[in-house]
N, C-alpha and C positions, 0 to 999 in steps of 0.2 A: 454511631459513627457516620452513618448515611443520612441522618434525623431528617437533613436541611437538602439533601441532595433530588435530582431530580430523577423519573425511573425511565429506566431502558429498557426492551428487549431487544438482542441482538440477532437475525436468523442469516445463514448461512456464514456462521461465525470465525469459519478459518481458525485460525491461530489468535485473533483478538484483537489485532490493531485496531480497526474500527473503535473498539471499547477501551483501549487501553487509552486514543487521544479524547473520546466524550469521558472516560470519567476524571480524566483531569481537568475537562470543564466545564466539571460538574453534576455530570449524570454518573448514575449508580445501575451497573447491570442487573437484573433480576431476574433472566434468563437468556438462554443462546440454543441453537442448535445448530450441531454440525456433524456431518455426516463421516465424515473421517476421524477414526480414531485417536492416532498422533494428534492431530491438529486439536480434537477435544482436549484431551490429555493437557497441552499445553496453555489453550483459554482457560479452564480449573484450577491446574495452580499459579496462574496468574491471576486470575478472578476467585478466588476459593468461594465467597459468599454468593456466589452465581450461581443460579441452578443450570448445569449445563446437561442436553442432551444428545445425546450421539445417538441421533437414527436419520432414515431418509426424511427429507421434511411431507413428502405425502405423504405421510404414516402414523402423522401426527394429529392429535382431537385441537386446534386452538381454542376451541368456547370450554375445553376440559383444563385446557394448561391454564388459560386467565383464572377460572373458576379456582383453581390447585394457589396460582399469587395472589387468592386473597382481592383481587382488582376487581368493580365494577367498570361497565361498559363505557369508554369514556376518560377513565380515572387514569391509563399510563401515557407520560410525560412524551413518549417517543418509543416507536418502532425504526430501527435501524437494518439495513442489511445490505448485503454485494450480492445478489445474486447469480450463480455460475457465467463469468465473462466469455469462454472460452469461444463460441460459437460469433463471438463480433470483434475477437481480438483484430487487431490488423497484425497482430503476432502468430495468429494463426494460418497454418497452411493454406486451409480452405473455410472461407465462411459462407455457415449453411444455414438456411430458414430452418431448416429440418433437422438439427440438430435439439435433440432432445433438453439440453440444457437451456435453451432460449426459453421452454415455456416452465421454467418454472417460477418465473413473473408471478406466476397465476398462483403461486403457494403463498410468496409475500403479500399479494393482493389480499389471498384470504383471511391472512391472521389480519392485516389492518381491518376485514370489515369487521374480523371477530371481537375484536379490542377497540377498535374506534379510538385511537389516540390522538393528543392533541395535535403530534406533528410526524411526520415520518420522512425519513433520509435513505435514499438509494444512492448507493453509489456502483460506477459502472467505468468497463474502459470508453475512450472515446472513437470507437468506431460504432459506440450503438447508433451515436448520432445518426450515422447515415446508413446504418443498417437495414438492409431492405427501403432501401429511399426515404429512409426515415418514418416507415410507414409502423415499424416497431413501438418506436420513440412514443409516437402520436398516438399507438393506441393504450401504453401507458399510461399517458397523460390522462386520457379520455377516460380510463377505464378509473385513474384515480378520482377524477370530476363527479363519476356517476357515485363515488362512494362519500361524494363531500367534502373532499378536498383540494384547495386553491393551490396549483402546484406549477411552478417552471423550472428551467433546469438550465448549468454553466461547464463550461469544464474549465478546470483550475488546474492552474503548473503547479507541483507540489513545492518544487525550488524557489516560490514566491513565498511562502510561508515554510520556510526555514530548512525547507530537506533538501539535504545538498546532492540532489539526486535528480537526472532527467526524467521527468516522468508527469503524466496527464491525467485526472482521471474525471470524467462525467458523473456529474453530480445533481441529482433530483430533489429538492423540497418542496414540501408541504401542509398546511396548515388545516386542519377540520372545522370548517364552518364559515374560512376565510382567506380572502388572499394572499401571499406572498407579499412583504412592505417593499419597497426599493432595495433597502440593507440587508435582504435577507440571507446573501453571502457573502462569505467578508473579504474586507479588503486585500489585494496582496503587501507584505510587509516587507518585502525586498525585490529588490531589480534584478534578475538571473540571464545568463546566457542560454535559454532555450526558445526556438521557436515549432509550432504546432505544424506536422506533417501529416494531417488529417482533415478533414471537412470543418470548419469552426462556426455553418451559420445552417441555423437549423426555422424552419419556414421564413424565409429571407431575415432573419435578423442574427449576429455576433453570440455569441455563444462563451467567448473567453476571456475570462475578466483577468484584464491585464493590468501590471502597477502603475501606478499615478505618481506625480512629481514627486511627494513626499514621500514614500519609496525608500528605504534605504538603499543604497549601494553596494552594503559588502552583505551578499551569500554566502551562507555557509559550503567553504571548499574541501575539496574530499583529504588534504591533511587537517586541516580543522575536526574534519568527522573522523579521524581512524589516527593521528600521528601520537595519538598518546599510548596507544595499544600494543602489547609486548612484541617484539619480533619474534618473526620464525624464520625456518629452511620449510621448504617445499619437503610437505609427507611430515612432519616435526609435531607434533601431540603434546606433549609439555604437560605439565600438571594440568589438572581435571580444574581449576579455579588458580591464576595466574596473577600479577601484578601489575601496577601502572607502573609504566616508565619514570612519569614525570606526572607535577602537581596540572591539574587541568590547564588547558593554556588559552583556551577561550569561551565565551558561554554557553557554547553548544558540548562541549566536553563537560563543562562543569555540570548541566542539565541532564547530561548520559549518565555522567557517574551519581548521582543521588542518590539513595538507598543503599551503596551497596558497596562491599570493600575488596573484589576481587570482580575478575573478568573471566565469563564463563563461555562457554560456546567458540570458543577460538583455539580450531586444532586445522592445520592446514594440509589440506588437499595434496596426495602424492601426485607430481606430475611425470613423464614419461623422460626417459632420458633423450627422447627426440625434440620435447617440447621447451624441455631445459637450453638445450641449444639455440632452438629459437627464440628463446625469451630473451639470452642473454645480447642477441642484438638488436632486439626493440628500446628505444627510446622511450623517456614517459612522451606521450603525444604519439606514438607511433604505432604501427600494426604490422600486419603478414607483408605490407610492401618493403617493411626493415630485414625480411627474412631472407637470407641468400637462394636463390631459386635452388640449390639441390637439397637443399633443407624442408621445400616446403611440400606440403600434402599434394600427390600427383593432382587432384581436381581443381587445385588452387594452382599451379602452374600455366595452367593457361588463362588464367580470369585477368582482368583488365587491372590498374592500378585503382580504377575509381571504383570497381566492387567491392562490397564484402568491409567497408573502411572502418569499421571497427570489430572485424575480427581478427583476434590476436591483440589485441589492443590493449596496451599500455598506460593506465590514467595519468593524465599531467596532476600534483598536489594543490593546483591554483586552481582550476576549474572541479564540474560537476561529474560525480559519480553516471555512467550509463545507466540505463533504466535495470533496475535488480527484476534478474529475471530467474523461475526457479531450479536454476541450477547454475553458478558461477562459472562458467566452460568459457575455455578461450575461442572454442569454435565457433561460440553463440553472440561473442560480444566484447567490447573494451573489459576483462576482469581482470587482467595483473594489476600486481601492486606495482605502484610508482618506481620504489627504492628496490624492494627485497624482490628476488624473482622466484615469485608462486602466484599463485592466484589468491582472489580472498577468502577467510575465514567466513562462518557463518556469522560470527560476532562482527564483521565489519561489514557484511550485509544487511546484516541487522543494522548496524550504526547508519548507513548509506538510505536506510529506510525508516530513520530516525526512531527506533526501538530503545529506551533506556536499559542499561546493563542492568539493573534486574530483573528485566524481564525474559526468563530462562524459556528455551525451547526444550520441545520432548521429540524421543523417537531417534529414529538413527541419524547419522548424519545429511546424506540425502531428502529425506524427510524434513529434515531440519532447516533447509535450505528451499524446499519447494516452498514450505511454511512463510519463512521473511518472503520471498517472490511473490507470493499471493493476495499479502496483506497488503492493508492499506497504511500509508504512514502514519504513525501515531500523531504526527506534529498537524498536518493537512487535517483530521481525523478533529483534533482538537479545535482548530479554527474553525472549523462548520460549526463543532458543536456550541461554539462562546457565542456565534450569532444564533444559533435557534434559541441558545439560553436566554439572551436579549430579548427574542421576540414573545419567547413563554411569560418571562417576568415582567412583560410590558416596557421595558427598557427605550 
């Protein structure tokens, strides 16, 4: 089944995005590790031929796991992974050199020197960029160099390449033995309404490869990505695997529904009967400024009209999903639906994070939802992966 296909390892594997857009093209996972149980759970039986392990990645023998694949040194296609974002999110509270999670860099370092693959893929959010003055980034780079790898790095708008979702992420490639060609990240396939609220130029040069003439025009919009999906009421559970409304209505719906003849993961979030109130006079395009001031959270009554502009928010169905963060909270972010007032299902975060409906999460519902927020879009995911495929096959 995999005869022709190329090999992976996956580390810091989350839930599987990452692997779910390379093996569509064209690589084949042949191990992951990931430290959270959920999250393994759901890479397994999404990937079942995948040896997946669930431990801390210090903990682990790499010259033991390649020996266990059967791989001499050299022999795998690609090393892939995200290692822990948290410490350079601009999502986070506070970013600290000294957060533990920043070095474990040094664990993916090690399995690449233990495997020696022909190419490896980081992927990162984009405030590594200028994390610690970029002084992180650069010894990345550096530390890849010394292990023989030709490596730079871009950040890509996911909503260029088809996910109809705000969202940025830092992307590192690299070659063993040789440099990076000009192509070695691919083009964007569409024109999106996003621009970059972060650093975009890293030792004085652009960093964000943005679309070109030829560009399509129409992005995938967030009725595109969820209006085929069953309706609910706020708190509404419905059967454990539910039905399409209607036959696909465009190519990104037709691409979702593949494999699979029911919709799973779509039970909708109880909201409060304070919240219900408020929802019901948001507009799609609108937020906490559509809320009558005795309705709203005492801390939010006195903030200004231009804070906070997408909390409580409302999506318009013609534009792009807010960046899927993990947990769908209206405090955190644009998450009601357009039409129905609740917030979204985990199935439409997942869709918003271009996840195909077969691809089932594990674990409670919270869980289930950190899982999509974490991941990498499968659709972005797969566009890295066609150009490294290009440049392994000489293409």
């Amino acid at each position: 089944m995999h005869s022709n296909a190329l090999t992976l390892i996956d580390l810091f594997a989350g839930a599987g995005g990452l692997s779910e857009g390379l093996s569509e093209a064209g690589f084949h996972s042949l191990m992951s590790s990931e430290i959270v149980p959920a999250y393994a759970q759901t890479y397994k039986q999404n990937h079942p031929s995948s040896k997946v392990i669930t431990a801390d990645i210090r903990t682990l023998d790499a010259e033991k796991i390649r020996r266990e694949l059967n791989l001499d040194k050299g022999e795998l296609d690609l090393i892939a992974g995200g290692p822990p974002c948290q410490g350079f999110s601009i999502n986070a509270p506070v970013r600290s050199v000294l957060d533990h999670r920043n070095h474990l860099f040094k664990e993916y370092l090690r399995f690449v020197d233990a495997f020696a693959p022909k190419a490896i893929l980081i992927e990162n959010v984009p405030g590594l960029v200028s994390f610690a003055k970029g002084n992180t980034l650069r010894a990345i780079l550096d530390a890849l160099a010394e292990l023989g790898y030709g490596a730079d790095v871009r950040i890509l708008g996911a909503a260029y390449y088809g996910v109809p979702q705000m969202r940025w992420r830092t992307i590192i490639l690299g070659l063993h033995g040789k440099s990076l060609p000009p192509h070695a990240f691919p083009e964007p396939i569409y024109h999106a309404p996003i621009k970059p609220n972060f650093t975009t130029y890293f030792n004085g040069r652009p960093l964000v490869k943005f679309p070109l003439g030829t560009a399509s025009p129409d992005f995938v919009t967030v009725e595109e990505a969820i209006g085929d999906l069953p309706p609910l009421a706020a708190g509404e559970l419905g059967a454990e695997v539910k039905q399409y409304i209607c036959e696909p209505q465009c190519d990104f719906q037709r691409r979702m529904r593949t494999g699979t003849t029911g919709v799973l993961n779509h039970a909708a979030v109880k909201l409060s009967k304070i919240n219900l109130e408020r929802l019901a006079h948001i507009k799609p395009g609108g937020n906490w400024t559509d809320i009558p001031a005795h309705l709203l959270p005492k801390g939010m009554q006195r903030a200004k009209k231009s804070d906070h502009t997408k909390r409580y928010g409302r999506v318009t169905p013609d534009g792009l999903a807010s960046t899927i963060l993990t947990k769908c909270d209206p405090h955190w972010g644009a998450y009601f639906h357009y039409s129905q007032d609740r917030s979204f299902t985990v199935r439409e975060a997942a869709r918003f994070q271009s996840f195909p409906d077969h691809f089932v999460f594990a674990g409670n519902q919270q869980e289930q939802f950190a899982q999509v927020g974490n991941a990498v879009p499968p659709l972005l995911a797969e566009a890295v992966g066609l150009s490294v495929k290009a440049i392994l096959q000489g293409a």
